[in-house]
C-alpha positions in Angstrom: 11.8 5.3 57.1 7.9 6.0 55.6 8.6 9.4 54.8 11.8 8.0 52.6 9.6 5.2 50.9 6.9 7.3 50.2 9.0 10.3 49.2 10.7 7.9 46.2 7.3 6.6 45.3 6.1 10.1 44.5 9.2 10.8 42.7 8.7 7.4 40.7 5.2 8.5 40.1 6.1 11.8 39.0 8.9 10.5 36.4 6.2 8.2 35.4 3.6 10.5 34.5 6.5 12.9 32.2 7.3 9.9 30.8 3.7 9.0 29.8 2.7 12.8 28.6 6.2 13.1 26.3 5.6 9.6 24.8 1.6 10.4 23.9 2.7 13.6 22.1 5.4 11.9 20.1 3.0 9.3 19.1 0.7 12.1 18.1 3.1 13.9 15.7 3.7 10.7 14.3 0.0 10.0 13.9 -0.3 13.6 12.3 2.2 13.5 9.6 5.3 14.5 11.2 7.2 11.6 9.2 9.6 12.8 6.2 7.9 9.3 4.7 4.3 10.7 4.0 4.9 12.6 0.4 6.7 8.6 -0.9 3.4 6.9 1.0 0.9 9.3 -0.9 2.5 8.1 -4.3 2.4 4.6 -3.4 -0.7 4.5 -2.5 -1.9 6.6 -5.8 0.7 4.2 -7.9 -1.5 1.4 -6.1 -4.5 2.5 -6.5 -4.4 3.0 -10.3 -3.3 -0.5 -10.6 -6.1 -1.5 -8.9 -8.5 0.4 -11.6 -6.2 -1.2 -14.2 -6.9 -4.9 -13.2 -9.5 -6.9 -14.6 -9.8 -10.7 -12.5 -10.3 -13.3 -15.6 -10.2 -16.8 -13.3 -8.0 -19.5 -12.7 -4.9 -17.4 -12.4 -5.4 -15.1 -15.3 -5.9 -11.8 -15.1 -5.7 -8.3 -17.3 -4.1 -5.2 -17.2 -5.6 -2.1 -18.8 -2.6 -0.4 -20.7 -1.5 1.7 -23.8 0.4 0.2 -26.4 3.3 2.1 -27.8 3.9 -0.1 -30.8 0.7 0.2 -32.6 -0.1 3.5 -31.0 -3.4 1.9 -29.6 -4.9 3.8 -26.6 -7.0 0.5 -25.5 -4.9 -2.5 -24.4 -5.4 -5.5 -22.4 -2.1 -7.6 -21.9 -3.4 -11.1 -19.9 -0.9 -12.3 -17.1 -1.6 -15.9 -15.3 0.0 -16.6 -12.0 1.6 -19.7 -11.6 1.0 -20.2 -7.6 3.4 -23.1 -7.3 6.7 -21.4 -8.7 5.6 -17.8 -8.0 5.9 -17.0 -11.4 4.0 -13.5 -13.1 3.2 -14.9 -17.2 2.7 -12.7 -20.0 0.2 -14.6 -22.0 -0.6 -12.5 -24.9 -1.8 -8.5 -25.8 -4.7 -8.1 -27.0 -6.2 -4.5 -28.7 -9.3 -3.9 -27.6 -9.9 -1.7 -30.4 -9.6 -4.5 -33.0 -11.4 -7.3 -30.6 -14.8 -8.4 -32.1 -17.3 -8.9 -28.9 -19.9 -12.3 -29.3 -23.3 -12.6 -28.2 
């Protein structure tokens, strides 16, 4: 009756220990790449990224985005956004070109 118990616990063991080495080398490839996802993650986090450049923090909710007008063919831009927090609402306030701003001392 030993030799039976101990006999099924090495095969448990054994089973185990497959088990263990298939699912660290599937984690591995997943770790390394091997998704189909990784060329759509690489864009999103480039899309992201410029964004990030893009965005000027002005206070209080408002906030402005670096961009290229195509109406008055203006390569500096600024359109101001505020963020209404209590109806989760994105505003376009106004579009300023920077070209045409005077700055004050």
């Amino acid at each position: 009756m030993y030799s039976d118990t101990a006999s099924e616990l090495r095969s448990i063991r054994r089973t185990l220990i497959v088990l263990g080495i298939l699912l660290l080398f599937v984690i591995g490839s997943i770790n390394n790449g091997g998704s189909e996802d990784s060329e759509e993650n690489e864009d999103y986090s480039t899309i992201t990224t410029n964004l990030e450049n893009n965005l000027v923090p002005l206070g209080n909710g408002y906030f402005g985005l670096y961009s290229n007008f195509e109406e008055t063919d203006s390569e500096h831009g600024m359109r101001i956004y505020y963020y209404d927090e209590k109806e989760n609402k994105l505003v376009l306030k106004k579009e300023e070109d920077l070209d045409t701003v005077e700055i004050s001392e």
